[in-house]
N, C-alpha and C positions, 0 to 999 in steps of 0.2 A: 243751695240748689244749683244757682248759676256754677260754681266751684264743679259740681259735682258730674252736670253734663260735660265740661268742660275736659275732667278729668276721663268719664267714658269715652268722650270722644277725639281723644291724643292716645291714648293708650289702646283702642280699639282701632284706627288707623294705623296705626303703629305695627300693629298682630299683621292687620289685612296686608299691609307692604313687606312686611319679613316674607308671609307665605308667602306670595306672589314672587317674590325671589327665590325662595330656594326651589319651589317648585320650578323654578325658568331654570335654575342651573340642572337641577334633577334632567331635564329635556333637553338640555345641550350637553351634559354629561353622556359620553360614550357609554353605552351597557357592559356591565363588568364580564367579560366572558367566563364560563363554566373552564374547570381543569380540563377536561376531554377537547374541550377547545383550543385552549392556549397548547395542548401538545401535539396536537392537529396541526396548529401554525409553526410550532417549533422544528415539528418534522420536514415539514414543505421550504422551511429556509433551511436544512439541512439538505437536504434532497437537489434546492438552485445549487447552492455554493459547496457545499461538500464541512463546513466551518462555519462558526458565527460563535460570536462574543458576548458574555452576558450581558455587558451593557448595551448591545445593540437589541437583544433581547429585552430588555427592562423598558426600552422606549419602542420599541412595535407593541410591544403586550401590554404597557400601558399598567405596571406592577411592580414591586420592590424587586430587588435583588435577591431580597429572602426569598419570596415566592418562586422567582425564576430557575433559584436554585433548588430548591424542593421537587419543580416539575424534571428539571435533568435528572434529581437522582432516583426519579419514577422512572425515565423512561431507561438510564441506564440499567436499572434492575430490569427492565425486560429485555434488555441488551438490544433496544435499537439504536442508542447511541456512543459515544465514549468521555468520559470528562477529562481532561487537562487544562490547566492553568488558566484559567477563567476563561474558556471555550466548551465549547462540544463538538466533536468531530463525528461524521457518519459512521465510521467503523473503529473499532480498537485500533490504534496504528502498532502497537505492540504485539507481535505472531508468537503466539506459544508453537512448542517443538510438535510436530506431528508425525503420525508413520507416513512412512513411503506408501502407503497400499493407500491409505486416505488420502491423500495427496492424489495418487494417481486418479482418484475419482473425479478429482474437481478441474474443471473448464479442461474438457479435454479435446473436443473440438480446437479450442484458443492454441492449445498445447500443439496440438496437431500441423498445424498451420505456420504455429513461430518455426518448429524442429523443421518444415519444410523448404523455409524461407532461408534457416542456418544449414542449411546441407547445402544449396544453393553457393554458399560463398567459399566452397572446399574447393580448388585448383586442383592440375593434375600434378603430379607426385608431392603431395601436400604433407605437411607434418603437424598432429595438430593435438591439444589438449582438451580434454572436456571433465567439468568437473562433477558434482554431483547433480540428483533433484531430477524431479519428474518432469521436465519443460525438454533437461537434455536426454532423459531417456527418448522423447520424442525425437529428437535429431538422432538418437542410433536407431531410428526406426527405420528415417528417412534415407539417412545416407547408402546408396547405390553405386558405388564408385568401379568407372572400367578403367582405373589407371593402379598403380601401389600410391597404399594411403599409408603411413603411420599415424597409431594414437597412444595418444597416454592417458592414460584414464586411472581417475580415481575412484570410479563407481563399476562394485561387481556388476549388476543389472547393465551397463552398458556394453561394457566388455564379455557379454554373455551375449547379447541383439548382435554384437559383430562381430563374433566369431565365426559363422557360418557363411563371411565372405573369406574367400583364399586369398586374396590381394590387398587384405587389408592386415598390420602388422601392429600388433597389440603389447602395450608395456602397461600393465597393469601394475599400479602404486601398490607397495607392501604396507603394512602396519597396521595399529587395532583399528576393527571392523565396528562400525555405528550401527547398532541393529536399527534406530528409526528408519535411516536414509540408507542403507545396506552398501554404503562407501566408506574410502578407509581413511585412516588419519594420523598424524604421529610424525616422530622424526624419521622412519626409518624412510616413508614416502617422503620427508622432504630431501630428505639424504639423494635419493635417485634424480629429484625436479636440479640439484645444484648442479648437477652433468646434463643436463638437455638447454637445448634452446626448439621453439616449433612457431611455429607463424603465427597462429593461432587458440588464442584460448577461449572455451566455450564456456562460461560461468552461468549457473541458475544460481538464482541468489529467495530470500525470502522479504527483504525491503529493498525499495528505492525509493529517499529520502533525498532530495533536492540539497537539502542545509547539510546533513550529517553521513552522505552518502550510503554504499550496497553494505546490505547485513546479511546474517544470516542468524540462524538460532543456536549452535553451536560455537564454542569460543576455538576450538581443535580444529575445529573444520574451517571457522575465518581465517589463522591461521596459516594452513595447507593453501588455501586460493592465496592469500599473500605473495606466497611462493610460486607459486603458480603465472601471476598476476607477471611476476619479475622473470618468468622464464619467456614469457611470450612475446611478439613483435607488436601483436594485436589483441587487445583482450573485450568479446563481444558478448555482452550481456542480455540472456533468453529470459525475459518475465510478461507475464499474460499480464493485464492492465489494471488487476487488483491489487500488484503488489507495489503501486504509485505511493508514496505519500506515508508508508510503513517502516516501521524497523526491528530490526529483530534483533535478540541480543547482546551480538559481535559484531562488532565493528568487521567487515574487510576491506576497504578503502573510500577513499573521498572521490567522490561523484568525475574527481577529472580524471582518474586514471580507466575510465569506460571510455570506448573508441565508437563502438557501435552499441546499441540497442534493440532488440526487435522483440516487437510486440504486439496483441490484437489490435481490432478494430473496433475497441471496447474504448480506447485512450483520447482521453478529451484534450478538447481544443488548447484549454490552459496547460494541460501537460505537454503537447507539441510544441507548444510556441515554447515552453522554458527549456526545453530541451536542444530545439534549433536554435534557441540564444545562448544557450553555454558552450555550441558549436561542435555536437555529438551527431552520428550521425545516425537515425532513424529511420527503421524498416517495419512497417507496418502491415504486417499481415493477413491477409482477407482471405 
């Protein structure tokens, strides 16, 4: 009998102090948050920082790495975000080829504003390059020139906006025609860029890549700037402030052969400072 209380009552203490624990941990245990949750948070660190790591993600969510990765490839399927090499970045950094007509749709206010900024830095009797892309359509919108200008131009579309000055004296590049970007490409236009020298070159690009420098989505067309890039004294780079942190394609050079930049007032703070520390000179358009 004594044996037997003895026994209920060590083994029955025993029950009472397990529960009594795990129920404490259960209540100091964080609540496991729902999926719609954890990509709630995942967005909102994408959105501060623009990047974030999965393992910085495993320790705020407070989850495997499996889990973590399962919510990226949710979200990427609705294309809010992009995966690389154990990160997630806010947009695809990689720009597929698009028409010119689409293009021309997008930020065209931004558009508006850099081309007026780059008209701005044309001298009188100036000699100058412009290459393709909707940002320098906008600068042949802009340019109003009361002195003689020459340009060389690789884009039909611009050399069509500046025709209808008289004082302006137009060398339009020969060779096959890119229906997306309605500019041309080839040797025969580099044949012509090896006889010129002009002060300035006007480049729209499709990335700016800090590590791997200007792209674009054509490899013919990276190419042609090349050459381009080597005829000019100054080569100034038009991109609206989406195209930060992107790359496209083709390579057309590393980041130090850009002299200037001009670009909205869309470009964040970390992108000024890196820019004013490679010692590039930046023109910010309002």
């Amino acid at each position: 009998m004594i044996f037997e209380r003895f026994f209920d009552f060590f083994f029955g203490g025993f029950y009472l102090l397990f529960t009594f624990a795990a129920s404490k941990r259960n209540l100091l245990s964080p609540k496991a948050m729902t999926k719609e949750e954890r990509h709630e948070m995942i967005m909102e660190a994408l959105i501060k920082h623009g990047s974030v790591q999965v393992s910085d993600l495993v320790s705020m969510l407070n989850v495997s790495a499996v889990t973590v990765r399962k919510d990226l490839t949710d979200l990427e399927k609705s294309d809010k975000l992009y995966r690389s090499h154990g990160k997630a970045v806010l947009v695809n950094p990689y720009i597929n080829n698009r028409s010119v007509n689409e293009k021309e749709r997008l930020s065209t206010d931004e558009k508006h504003a850099i081309g007026r900024e780059a008209a701005r830095l044309i001298t009188r009797d100036d000699s100058i390059a412009i290459a393709s892309g909707t940002t320098v359509h906008a600068l042949a919108r802009n340019i109003q020139p009361i002195h003689k200008l020459t340009v060389v131009s690789a884009s039909l579309a611009v050399s069509n906006i500046l025709s209808q000055h008289e004082n302006i004296d137009i060398i339009q590049l020969g060779g096959m025609l890119r229906h997306s970007s309605l500019s041309v490409v080839g040797e025969y236009a580099a044949d012509i860029l090896s006889q010129c020298s002009f002060s300035k070159l006007y480049l729209g690009v499709d990335g700016i890549d800090f590590e791997y420098g200007i792209t674009t989505t054509d490899m013919r067309e990276a190419t042609l700037n090349q050459k381009m890039i080597a005829a000019a004294q100054k080569t100034i780079v038009l991109a609206d402030s989406s195209k930060f942190g992107r790359r496209g394609f083709a390579k057309i050079a590393d980041i130090d052969a850009v002299d200037i930049i001009i670009t909205d007032a869309g470009i964040s703070p970390k992108v000024v400072k890196r820019i004013e520390d490679l010692g590039i000179e930046l023109i910010v358009a309002q």
